[in-house]
C-alpha positions in Angstrom: 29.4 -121.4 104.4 29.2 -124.5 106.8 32.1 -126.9 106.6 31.9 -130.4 105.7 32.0 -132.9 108.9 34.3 -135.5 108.6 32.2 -138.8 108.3 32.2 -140.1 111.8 31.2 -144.0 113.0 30.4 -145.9 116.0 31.9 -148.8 117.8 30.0 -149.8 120.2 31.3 -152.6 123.1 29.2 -154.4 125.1 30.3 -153.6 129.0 32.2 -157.0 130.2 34.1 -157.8 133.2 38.0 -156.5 132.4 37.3 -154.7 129.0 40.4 -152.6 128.7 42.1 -155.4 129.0 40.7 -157.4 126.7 42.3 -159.2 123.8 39.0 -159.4 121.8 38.4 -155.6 122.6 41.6 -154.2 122.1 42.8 -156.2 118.6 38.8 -155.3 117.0 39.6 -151.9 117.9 43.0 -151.8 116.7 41.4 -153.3 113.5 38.5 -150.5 113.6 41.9 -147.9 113.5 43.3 -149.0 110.9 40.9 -148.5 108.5 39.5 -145.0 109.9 42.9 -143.9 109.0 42.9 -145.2 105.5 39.5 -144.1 105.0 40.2 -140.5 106.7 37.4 -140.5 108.9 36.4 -140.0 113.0 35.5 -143.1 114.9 33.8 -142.9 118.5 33.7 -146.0 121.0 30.6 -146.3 122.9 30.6 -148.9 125.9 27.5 -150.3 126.4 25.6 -152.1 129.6 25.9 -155.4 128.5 22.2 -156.5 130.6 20.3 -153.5 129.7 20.0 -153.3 125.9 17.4 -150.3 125.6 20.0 -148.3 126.6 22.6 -149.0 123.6 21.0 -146.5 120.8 20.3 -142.9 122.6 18.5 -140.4 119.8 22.2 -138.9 119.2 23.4 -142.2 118.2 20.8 -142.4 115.6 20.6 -139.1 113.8 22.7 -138.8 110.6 23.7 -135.4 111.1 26.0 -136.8 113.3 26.9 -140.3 112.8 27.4 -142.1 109.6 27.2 -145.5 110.6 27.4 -148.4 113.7 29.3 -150.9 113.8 28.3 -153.5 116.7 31.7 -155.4 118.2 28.9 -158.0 119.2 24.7 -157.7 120.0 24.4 -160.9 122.4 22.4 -162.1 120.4 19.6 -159.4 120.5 18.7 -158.9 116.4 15.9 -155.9 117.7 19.0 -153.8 118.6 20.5 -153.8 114.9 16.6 -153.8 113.7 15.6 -150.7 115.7 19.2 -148.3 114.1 18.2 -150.1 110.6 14.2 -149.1 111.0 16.0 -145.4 111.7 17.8 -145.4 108.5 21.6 -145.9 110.4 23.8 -147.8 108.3 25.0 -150.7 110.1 27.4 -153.7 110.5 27.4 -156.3 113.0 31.1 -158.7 113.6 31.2 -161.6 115.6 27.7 -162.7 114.3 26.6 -165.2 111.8 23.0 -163.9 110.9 20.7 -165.7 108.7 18.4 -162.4 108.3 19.3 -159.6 105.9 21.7 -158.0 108.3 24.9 -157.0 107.8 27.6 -158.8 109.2 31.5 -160.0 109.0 32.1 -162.9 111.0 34.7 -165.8 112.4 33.5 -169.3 112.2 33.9 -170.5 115.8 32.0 -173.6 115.3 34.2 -175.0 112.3 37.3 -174.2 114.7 35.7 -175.8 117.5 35.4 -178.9 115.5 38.8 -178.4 114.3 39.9 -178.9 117.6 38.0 -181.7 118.6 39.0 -183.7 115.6 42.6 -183.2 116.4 42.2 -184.2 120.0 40.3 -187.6 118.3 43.1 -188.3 115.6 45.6 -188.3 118.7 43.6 -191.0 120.0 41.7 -188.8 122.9 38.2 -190.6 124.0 37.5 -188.1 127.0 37.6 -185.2 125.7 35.8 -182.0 128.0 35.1 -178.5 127.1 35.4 -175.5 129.6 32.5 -173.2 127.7 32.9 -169.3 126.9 30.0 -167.1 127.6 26.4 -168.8 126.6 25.3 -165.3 125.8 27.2 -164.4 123.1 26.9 -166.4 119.6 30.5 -167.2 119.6 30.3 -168.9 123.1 27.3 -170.8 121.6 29.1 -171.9 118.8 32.3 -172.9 119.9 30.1 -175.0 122.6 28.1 -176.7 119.6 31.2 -177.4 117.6 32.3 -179.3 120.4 29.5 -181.5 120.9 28.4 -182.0 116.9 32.4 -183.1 117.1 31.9 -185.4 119.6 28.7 -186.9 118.5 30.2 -187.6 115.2 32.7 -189.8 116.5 30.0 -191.3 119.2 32.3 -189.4 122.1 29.9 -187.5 123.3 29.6 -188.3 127.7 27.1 -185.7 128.3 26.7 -182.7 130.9 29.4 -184.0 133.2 32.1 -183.0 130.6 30.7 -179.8 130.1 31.6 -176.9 132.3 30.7 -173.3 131.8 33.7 -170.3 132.4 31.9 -167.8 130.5 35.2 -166.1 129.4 36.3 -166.1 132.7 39.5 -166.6 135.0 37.5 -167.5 138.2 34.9 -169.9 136.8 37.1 -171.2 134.3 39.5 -172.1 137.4 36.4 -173.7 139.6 35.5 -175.4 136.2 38.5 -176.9 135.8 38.7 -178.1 139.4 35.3 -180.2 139.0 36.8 -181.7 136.0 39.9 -183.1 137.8 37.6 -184.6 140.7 35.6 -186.5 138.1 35.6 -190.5 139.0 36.3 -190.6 134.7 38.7 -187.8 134.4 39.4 -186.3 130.7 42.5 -186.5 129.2 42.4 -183.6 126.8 39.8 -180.8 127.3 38.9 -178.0 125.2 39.0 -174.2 126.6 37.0 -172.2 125.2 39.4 -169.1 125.1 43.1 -169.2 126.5 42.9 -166.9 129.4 40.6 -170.1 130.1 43.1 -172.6 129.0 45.4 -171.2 131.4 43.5 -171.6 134.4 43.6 -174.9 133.2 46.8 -175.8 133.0 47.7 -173.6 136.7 44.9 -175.9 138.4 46.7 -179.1 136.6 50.1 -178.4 137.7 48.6 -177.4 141.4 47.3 -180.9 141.5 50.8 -182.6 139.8 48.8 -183.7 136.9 50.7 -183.8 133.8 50.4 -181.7 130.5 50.1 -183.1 128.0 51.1 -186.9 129.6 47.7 -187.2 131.6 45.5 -184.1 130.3 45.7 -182.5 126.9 44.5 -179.1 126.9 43.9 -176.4 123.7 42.8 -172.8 124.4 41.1 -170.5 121.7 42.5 -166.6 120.7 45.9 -166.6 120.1 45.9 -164.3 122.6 49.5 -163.0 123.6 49.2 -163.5 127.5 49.8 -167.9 126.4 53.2 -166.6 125.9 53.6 -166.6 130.1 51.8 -170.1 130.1 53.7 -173.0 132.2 54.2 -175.0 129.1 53.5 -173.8 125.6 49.8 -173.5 125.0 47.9 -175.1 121.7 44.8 -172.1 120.3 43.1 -171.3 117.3 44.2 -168.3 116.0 41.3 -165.9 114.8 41.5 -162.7 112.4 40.2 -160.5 114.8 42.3 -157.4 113.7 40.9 -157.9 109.8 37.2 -158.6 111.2 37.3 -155.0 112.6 39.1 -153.3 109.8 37.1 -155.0 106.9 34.2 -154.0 109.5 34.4 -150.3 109.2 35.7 -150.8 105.7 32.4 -152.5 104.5 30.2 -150.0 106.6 32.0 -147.1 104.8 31.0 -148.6 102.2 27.6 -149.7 102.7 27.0 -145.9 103.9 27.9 -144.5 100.4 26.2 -146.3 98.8 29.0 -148.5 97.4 28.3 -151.9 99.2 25.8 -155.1 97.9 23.6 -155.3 100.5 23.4 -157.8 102.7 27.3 -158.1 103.1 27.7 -161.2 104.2 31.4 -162.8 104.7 32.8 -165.4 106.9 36.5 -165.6 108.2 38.3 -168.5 108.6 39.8 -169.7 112.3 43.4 -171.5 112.6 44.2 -174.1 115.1 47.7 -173.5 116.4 49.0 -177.0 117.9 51.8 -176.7 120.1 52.6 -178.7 123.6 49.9 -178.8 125.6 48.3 -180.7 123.4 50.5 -183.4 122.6 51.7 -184.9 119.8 
């Protein structure tokens, strides 16, 4: 008599520069853990090549005799991945993803933060306000970016390209970003990093250059990742759920793979803004 398999999922992570080290990585994963042991089941991680997406489902990945569901940490925002494991019958869950189609998904709602942000720069009384951008390839990168401008426009702040800098996630670019912003002729006095290992580029190029946090530049990260704890000068974020978006993931796609689930599943988490001194008072 065969044995019953214990009900094994997927997580599969897009390849990026520095992924074991990741914050984002590590605390969905951690989240992914937690509720494999509550629910008593196997979970596998499968790294991906982030540019070549034909390569993410091999015919293993997509037979349920061995796997009972995917969950996607994030799809760049390529839907015909997800499509082509649903058109196979695979249970699936995306996170990080707000998707208007009938796909599941758990999310964190990067543009409301974003704006968030913003606002608080423009209450303080801020009028050049920059961003350094996260990675235009992923949908929170997007949105984060498009918080920031809708925030902007709102309040008639908005000073176009020259305020907008791109550090895809980065240390490197977010460092050369940062340096272009301090030689504009109109500098900002608060900008808006897209993701505090970002942030903290920032403030090492602003205190290379003897330019004062928060007197002459305020500066906000995004994360809440733990590494702001060795920033100069205490670091304002936005603290996301990322540890409940991976455990409510795998939670939901147990669920949806029973049978159990409302389909489309469908829920939005909620992002905090953390003020502290880089920002200002």
């Amino acid at each position: 008599m065969a044995v019953k398999r214990k009900p094994i999922f997927v997580l599969i992570l897009p390849q990026f520069e520095d992924i074991f080290h990741s914050f984002y990585t590590g605390e969905i994963t951690k989240g992914v853990n937690l509720a494999a042991s509550r629910l008593n089941v196997d979970f596998l991680v499968h790294i991906t090549d982030r540019r070549n997406h034909s390569a993410w489902l091999d015919p293993t990945l997509l037979d349920r005799k061995y796997v009972d569901g995917i969950l996607f940490a994030d799809i760049d925002s390529d839907l015909e991945i997800v499509k082509k494991a649903i058109m196979r019958g695979m249970p699936c869950l995306v996170l990080n993803n707000i998707i208007a189609e009938p796909i599941n998904y758990i999310a964190i709602d990067n543009y409301k933060a974003a704006i968030q942000v913003v606002e608080a720069f423009v209450k303080q009384g801020h009028k050049h306000i920059a961003t350094i951008a996260g990675d235009q390839n992923t949908q929170s990168g997007k949105a984060r970016l498009d918080g920031y401008r809708d925030a902007l426009d709102r309040h008639g702040l908005n000073h176009g390209k020259s305020f907008i800098k791109y550090g895809g996630f980065l240390r490197t670019p977010a460092r050369e970003a940062a340096l272009e912003l301090f030689k504009l002729k109109t500098k900002p006095t608060a900008i808006f990093a897209a993701s505090d290992v970002m942030a903290m580029e920032v403030l090492d190029v602003a205190r290379s250059k003897k330019i004062g946090v928060p007197s002459d530049v305020a500066v906000c990260g995004f994360d809440d990742n733990p590494l702001r704890q060795n920033s100069s000068i205490p670091l304002a974020t936005v603290s996301q759920p990322l540890i409940e978006m991976g455990r409510l993931g795998l939670e939901r796609l147990y669920q949806i793979s029973h049978g159990q689930a409302r389909l489309p599943v469908k829920e939005v988490l909620e992002a905090k803004l953390i003020k502290a001194q880089s920002m200002g008072k």
